[in-house]
VOGU-3710 file (C-alpha; in Angstrom, 3 decimals, decimal comma):
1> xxxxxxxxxx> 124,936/34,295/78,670  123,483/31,081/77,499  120,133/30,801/80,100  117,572/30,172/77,193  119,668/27,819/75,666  120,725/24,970/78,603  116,858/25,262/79,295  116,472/24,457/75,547  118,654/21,329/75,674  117,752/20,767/79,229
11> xxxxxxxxxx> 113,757/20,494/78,232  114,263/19,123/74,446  117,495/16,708/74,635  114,915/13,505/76,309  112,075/14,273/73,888  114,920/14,851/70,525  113,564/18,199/70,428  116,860/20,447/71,258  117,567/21,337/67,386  113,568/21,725/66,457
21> xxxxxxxxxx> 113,461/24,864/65,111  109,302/25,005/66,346  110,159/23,919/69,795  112,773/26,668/69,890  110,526/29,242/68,867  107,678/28,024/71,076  110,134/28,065/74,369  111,415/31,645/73,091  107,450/32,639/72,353  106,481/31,758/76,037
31> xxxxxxxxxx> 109,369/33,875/77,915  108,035/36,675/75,961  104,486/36,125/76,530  105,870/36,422/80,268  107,593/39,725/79,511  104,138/41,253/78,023  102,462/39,667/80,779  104,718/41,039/83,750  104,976/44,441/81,489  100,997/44,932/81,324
41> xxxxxxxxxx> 100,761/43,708/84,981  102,959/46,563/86,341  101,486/49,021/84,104  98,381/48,354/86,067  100,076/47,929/89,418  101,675/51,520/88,627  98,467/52,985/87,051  95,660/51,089/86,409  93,346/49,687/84,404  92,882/51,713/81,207
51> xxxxxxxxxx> 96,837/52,196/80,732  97,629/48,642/81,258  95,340/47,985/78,116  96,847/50,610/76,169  99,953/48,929/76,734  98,574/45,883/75,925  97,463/47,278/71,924  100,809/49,210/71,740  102,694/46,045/72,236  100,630/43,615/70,150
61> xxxxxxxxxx> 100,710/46,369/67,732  103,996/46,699/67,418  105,595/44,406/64,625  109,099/44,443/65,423  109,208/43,227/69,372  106,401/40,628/68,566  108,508/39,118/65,808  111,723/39,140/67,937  109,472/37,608/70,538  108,943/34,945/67,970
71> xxxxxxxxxx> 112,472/34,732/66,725  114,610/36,072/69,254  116,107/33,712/72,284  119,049/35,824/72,931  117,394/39,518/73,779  113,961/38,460/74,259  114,517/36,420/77,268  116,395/39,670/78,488  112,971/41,634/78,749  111,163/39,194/80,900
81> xxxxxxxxxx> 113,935/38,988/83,345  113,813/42,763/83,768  110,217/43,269/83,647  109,377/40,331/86,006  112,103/42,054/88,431  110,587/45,768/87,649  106,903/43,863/88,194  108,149/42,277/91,568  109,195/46,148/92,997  106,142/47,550/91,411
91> xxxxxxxxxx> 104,139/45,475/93,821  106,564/46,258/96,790  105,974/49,894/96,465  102,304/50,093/97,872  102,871/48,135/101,011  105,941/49,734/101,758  107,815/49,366/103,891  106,450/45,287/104,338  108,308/42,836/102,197  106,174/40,025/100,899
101> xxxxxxxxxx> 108,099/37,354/99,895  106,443/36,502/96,475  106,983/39,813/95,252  110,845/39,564/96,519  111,024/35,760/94,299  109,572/37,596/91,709  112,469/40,433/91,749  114,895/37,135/92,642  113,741/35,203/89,132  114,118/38,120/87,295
111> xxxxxxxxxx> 117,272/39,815/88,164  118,704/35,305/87,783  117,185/35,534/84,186  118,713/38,396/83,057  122,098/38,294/84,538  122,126/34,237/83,091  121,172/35,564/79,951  123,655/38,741/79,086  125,989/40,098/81,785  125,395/43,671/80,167
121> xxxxxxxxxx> 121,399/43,102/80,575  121,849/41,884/84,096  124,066/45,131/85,214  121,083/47,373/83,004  118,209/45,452/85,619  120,730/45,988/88,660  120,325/49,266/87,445  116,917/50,071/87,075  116,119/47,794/89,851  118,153/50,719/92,189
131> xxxxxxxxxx> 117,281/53,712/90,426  113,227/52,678/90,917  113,720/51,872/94,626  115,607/55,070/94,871  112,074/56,605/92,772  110,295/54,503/95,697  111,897/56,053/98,288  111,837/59,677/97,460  107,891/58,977/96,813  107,123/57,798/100,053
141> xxxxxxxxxx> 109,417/60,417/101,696  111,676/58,087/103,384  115,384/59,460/102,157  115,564/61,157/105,298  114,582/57,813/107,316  117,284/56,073/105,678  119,896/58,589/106,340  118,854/58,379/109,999  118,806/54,616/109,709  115,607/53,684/110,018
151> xxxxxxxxxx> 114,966/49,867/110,685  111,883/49,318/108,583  113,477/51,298/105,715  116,755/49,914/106,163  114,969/45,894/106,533  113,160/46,989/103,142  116,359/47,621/101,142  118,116/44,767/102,877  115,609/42,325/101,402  115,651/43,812/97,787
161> xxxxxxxxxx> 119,654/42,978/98,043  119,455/39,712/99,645  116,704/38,536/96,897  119,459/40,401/93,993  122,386/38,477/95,477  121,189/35,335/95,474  119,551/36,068/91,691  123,123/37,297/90,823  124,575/33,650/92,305  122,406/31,314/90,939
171> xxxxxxxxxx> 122,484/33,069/87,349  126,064/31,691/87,676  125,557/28,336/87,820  124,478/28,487/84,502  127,446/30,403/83,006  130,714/27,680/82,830  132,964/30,092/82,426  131,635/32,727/84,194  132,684/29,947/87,619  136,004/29,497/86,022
181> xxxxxxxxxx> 136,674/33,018/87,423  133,464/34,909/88,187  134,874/38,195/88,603  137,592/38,355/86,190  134,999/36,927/83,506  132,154/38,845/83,828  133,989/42,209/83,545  135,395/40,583/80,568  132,506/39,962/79,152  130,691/43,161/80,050
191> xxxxxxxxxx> 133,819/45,258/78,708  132,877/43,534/75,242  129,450/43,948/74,946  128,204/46,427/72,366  132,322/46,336/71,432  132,590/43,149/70,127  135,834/42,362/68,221  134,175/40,448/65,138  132,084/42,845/62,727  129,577/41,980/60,710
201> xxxxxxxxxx> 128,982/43,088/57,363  125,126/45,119/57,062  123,025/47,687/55,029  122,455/51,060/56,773  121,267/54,199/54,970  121,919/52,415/51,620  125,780/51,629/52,183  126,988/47,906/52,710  129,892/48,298/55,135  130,866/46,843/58,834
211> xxxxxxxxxx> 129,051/46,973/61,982  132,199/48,772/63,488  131,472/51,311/61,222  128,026/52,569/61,950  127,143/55,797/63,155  126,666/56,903/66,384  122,992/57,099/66,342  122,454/54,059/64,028  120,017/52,485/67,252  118,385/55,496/67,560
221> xxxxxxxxxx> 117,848/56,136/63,679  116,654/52,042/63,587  114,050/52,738/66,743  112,899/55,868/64,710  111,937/53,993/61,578  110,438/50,719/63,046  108,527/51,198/66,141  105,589/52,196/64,909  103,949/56,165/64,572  101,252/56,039/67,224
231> xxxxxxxxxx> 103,470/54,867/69,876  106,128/57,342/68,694  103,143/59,730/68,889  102,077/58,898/72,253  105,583/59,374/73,883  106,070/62,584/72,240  102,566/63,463/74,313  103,625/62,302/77,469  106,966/64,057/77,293  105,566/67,237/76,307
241> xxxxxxxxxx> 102,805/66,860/79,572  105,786/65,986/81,829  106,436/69,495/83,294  102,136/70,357/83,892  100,540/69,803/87,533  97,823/68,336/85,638  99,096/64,845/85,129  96,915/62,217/87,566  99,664/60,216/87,677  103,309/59,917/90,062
251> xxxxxxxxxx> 105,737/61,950/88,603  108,078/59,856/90,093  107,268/56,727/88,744  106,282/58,904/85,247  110,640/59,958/85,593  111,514/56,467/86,441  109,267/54,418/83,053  111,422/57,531/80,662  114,782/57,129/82,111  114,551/53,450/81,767
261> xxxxxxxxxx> 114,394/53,992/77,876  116,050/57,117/76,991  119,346/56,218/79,061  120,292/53,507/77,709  119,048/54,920/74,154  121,505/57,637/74,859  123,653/55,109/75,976  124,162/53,745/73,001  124,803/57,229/71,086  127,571/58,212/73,378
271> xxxxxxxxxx> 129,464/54,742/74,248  128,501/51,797/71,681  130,795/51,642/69,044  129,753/47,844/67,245  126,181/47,681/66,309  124,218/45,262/64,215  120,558/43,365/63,866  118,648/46,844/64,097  117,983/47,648/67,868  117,341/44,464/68,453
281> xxxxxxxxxx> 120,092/44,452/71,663  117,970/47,186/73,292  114,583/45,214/73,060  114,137/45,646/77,071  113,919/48,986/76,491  110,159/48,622/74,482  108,345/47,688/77,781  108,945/51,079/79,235  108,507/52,869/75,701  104,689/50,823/75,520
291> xxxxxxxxxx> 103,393/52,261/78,813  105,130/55,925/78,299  103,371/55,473/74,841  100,230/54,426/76,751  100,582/57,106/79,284  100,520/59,712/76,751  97,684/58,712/74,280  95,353/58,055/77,972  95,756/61,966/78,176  95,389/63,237/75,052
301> xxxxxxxxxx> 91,425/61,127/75,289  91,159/62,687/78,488  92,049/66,193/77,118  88,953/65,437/74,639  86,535/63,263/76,873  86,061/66,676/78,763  85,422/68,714/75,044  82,889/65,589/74,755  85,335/64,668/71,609  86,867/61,928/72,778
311> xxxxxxxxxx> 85,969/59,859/68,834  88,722/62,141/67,722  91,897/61,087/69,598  90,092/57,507/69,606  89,852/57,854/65,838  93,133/58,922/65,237  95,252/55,967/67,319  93,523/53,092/65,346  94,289/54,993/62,364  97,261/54,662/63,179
321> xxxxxxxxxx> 97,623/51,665/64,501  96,158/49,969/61,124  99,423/50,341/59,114  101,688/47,805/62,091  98,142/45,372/62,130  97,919/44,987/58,405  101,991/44,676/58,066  101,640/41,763/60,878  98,230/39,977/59,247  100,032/39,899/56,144
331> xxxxxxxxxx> 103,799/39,020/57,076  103,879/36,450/60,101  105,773/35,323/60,737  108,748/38,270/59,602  107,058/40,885/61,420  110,698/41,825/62,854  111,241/43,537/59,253  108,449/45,761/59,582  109,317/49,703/58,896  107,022/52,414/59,586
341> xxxxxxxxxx> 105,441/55,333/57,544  108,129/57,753/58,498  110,884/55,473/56,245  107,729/54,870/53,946  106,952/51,321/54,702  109,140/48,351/53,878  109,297/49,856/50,189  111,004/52,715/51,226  113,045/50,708/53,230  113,844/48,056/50,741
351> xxxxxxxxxx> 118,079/48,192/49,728  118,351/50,692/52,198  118,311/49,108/55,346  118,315/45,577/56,505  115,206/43,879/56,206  115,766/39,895/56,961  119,146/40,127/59,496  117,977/36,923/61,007  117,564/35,057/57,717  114,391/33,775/58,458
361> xxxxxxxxxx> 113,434/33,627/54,839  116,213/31,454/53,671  113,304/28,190/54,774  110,753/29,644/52,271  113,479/30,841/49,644  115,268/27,445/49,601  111,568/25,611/49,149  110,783/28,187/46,475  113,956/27,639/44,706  113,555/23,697/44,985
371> xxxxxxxxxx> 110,197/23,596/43,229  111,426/26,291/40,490  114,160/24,108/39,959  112,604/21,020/39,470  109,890/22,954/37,288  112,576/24,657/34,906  115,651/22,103/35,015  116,159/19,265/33,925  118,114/16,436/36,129  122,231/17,143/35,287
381> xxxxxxxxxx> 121,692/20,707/34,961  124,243/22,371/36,997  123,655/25,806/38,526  125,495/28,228/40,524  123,845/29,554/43,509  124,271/32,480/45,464  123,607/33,249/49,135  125,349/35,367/52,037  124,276/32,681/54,097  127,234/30,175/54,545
391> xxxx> 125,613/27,120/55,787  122,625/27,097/52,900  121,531/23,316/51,613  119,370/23,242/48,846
//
């Protein structure tokens, strides 16, 4: 897919801006200022108030997905399609069975931007988008409507493909050789993803060796290390409340937000066999993980607001929460390298795993190198420099 980047040379080509580096990263910064947006939106759509802002902290707070939302304009722009088409259904579900049209353009932008940005993503939003109507469905007891062909149910689903199909066409138009042969292409493409045929060389658990080569649960073992501890902590809650009558919230749309992370999570354990650039390929999968995260911590401070304790589970998330804010005050912008407390911080991390996979650092190296050159050399001296970077200029 190549979305992001015709709108890049679309938008910078007449102003000279398509190879600005800060113009890139401000165009990749705003579509994922749109996926936080359309994530916190449907967490209070779904919920309300007090989860949507516990979203809100978990996903400022966490290092890694607001560095690739600096960084990132191949996965990022991934997330905001799906959550503006997960946002769109959100708001369909309360009126159902009436379809308002802005909330069906919503669901058509979203499923366009992700199938125009990775034919993979798009089938993972077709995907979602299906299983949560299904979710929708059960929860307003309308299965059996449907299987009796009920107009209103049946004009409901009808809309949700119409406003798909026509996402799915246009995201075409920006895919040359996905029109070459549409069909034959995109199942070409989609066969290769998370197979690809060229490997790339990478650190894991202090071994250099191929991307082909990794593990089955290197995305799972990268997710463990880097998202940080409270909102680890807070989906552990939630899971563990899943099963009580207590919960004040739809189960079904509780069993929709942690399928749309753990199966493609498990996906990748079971079918992915070339993996690189930490989990950076499942980054659609953090919206869900916020607001399960969210979900979970709102109960533990309502297990303690009725002990009149709430300061203690209060307390205990910004404790938390202070190891990602300091890593992210003091390393913006290469907050995508952050590791968490369980791998013992970046040090722990440091010739063990990857740290700088999108070489962000090479800018600030190169410039440091310059001036210790010119400090320490004179002119003539000849030096040999070394880089895994192939296209360095000092």
């Amino acid at each position: 897919g190549q979305l992001l980047d015709n709108a890049m040379y679309v938008i910078g080509k007449p102003l000279g801006l398509e190879r600005n580096f800060k113009f890139r990263h401000s165009i990749t910064a705003t579509f994922s200022w749109i996926a936080i947006l359309c994530t916190v939106f449907s967490a209070l759509v779904l919920f309300n108030t007090r989860i949507a802002f516990l979203t809100s902290l978990i996903i400022f707070l966490c290092p890694i997905f607001i560095g690739n939302g600096f960084n990132n304009h191949r996965d990022m722009p991934l997330v905001t399609g799906i959550m503006m088409a997960i946002l769109g259904l959100s708001l369909l579900r309360n009126p159902f069975p009436y379809l308002n049209k802005k909330y069906l353009l919503l669901i058509l932008l979203g499923v366009f931007i992700s199938f125009g940005q990775r034919i993979a993503g798009g089938i993972m939003a077709g995907f979602l988008l299906v299983l949560f109507s299904v979710i929708i469905l059960l929860e307003q007891k309308q299965l059996s409507k449907l299987a009796g062909l009920d107009k209103s149910v049946l004009a409901w689903i009808g809309g949700l493909v119409i406003a798909t199909s026509i996402g799915i066409v246009l995201s075409f138009l920006a895919w040359p050789y996905g029109l070459i042969a549409p069909f034959k292409h995109a199942y070409e493409v989609y066969t290769q993803s998370g197979n690809l045929s060229v490997a790339l060389f990478q650190i894991f658990e202090a071994k250099y060796k191929l991307s082909s080569r990794m593990p089955d649960y290197y995305v799972l073992k990268y997710m463990g290390i880097t998202i940080p501890v409270a909102t680890l902590a807070g989906v552990l809650i939630i899971i563990s409340f899943l099963f009580k009558k207590s919960i004040p919230y739809s189960k079904y749309v509780l069993v929709f937000v942690l399928i749309a992370f753990l199966f493609p999570v498990s996906y990748s354990y079971f079918k992915l066999g070339n993996m690189y650039g930490s989990w950076r390929h499942f980054m659609f999968t953090f919206p869900f993980i916020a607001m399960a995260s969210a979900l979970g911590w709102d109960i533990f401070l309502n297990a303690f607001i009725r002990l009149k304790h709430v300061l203690l589970p209060a307390g205990i998330l910004l404790i938390l929460l202070i190891h990602p804010l300091q890593y992210i005050i003091r390393n913006h912008p290469f907050e995508y390298m952050y590791y968490n407390e369980i791998i013992g911080g970046n040090s722990g991390a440091f010739g063990k795993y990857e740290w700088d996979y999108s070489l962000n650092s090479i800018k600030q190296g190169s410039e440091w190198l310059k001036k210790y050159i010119r400090q320490h050399h004179p002119k003539g001296t000849k030096l040999v420099i070394a880089s895994n970077l192939s296209l360095i200029h000092i």
